[in-house]
C-alpha positions as CSV (number, residue, x, y, z in Angstrom):
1,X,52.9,13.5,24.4
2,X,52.9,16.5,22.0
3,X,54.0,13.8,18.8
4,X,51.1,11.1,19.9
5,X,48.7,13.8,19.5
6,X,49.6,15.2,16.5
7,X,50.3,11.6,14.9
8,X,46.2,11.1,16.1
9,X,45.6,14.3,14.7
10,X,47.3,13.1,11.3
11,X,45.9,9.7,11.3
12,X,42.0,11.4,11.7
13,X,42.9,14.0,8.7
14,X,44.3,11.2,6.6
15,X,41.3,9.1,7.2
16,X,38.9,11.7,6.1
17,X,41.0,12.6,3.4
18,X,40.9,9.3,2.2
19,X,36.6,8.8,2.8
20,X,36.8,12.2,1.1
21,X,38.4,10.5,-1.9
22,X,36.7,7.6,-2.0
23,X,33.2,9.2,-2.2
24,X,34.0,11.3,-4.6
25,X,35.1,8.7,-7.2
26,X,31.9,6.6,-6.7
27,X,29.0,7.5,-9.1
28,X,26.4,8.8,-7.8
29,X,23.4,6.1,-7.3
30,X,20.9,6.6,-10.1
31,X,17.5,7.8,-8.4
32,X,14.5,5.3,-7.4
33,X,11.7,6.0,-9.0
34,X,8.8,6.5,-6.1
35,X,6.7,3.5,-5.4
36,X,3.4,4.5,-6.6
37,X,0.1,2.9,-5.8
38,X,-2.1,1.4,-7.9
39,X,-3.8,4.0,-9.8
40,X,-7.3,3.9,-9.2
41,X,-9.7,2.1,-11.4
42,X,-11.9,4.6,-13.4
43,X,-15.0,2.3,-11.9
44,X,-13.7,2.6,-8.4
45,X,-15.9,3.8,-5.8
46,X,-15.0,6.8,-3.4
47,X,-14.8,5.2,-0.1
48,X,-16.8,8.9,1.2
49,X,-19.8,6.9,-1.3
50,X,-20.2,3.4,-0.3
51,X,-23.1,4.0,1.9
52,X,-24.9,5.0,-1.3
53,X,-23.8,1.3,-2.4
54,X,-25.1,-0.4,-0.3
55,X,-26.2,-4.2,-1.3
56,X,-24.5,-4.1,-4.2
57,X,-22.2,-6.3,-4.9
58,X,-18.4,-5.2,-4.7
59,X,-14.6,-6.1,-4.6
60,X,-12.1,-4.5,-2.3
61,X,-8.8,-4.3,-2.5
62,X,-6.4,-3.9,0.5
63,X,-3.1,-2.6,1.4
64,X,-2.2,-6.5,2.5
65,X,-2.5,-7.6,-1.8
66,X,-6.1,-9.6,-0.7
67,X,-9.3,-9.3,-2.6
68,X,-12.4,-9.5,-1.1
69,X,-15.6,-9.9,-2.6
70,X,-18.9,-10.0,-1.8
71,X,-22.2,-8.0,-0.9
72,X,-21.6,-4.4,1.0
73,X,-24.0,-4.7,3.6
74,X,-22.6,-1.3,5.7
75,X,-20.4,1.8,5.1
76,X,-18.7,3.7,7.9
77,X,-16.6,6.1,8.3
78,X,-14.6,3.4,10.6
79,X,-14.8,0.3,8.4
80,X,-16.5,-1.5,5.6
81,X,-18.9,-4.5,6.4
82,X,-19.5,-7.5,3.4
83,X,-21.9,-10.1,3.3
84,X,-19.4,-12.9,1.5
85,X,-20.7,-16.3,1.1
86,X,-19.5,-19.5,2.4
87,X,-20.7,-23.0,2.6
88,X,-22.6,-22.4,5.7
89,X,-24.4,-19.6,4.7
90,X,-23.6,-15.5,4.5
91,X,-21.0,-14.6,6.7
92,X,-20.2,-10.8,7.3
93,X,-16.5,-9.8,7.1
94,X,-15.6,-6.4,8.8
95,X,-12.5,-4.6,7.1
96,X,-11.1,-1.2,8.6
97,X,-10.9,1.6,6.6
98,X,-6.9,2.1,6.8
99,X,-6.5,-1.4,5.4
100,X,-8.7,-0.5,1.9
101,X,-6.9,0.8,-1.0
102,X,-10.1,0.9,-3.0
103,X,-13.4,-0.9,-3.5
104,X,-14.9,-1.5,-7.2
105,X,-18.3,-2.6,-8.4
106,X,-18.7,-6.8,-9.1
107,X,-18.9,-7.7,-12.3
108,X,-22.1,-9.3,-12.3
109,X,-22.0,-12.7,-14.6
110,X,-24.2,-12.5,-17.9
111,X,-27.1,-14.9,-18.2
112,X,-26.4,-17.9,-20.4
113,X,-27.9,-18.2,-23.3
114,X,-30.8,-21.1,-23.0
């Protein structure tokens, strides 16, 4: 029994030996540069100063690549509330606050020229 465990004993050091080897000859993986977030606009709002926005017009941005846009109509702490029009009429869309990456000002269209 004395030979079966030292042939199990031989197999296990050859086997790490030979991982040992193997790893060392691979190259190392070159490094991932981290995943950054969009910077944020220089016209972005701080989400602490919506509530001094409110009824203007703005676009948000969130963490699930949607764009929303219409008029902020409430500010919490909790969650952002937009009035965003629809064929029926104003409808109010209420978007948590962990799913907004950041909220900008509208552009508001220029008047044409008569």
């Amino acid at each position: 029994m004395t030979s079966f465990k030292t042939i199990v004993v031989a197999a296990v050091l050859a086997f790490a030996a030979a991982a040992q080897v193997q790893s060392a000859e691979k190259p190392a993986a070159p490094a991932k540069p981290a995943k950054a977030d969009k910077p944020a606009a220089p016209d972005a709002i701080p989400y602490d100063e919506l509530k001094y926005h409110l009824g203007e017009r703005v676009v948000v941005e969130t963490k699930f690549k949607s764009t929303r846009s219409g008029t902020l109509t409430k500010a919490s702490q909790f969650e952002v509330i937009l009035s965003v029009p629809t064929p029926q009429g104003p409808a109010e869309l209420t978007m948590p606050k962990e799913t907004i990456l950041r909220v900008i000002p509208a552009e508001t269209p220029k008047p044409a020229k008569p």
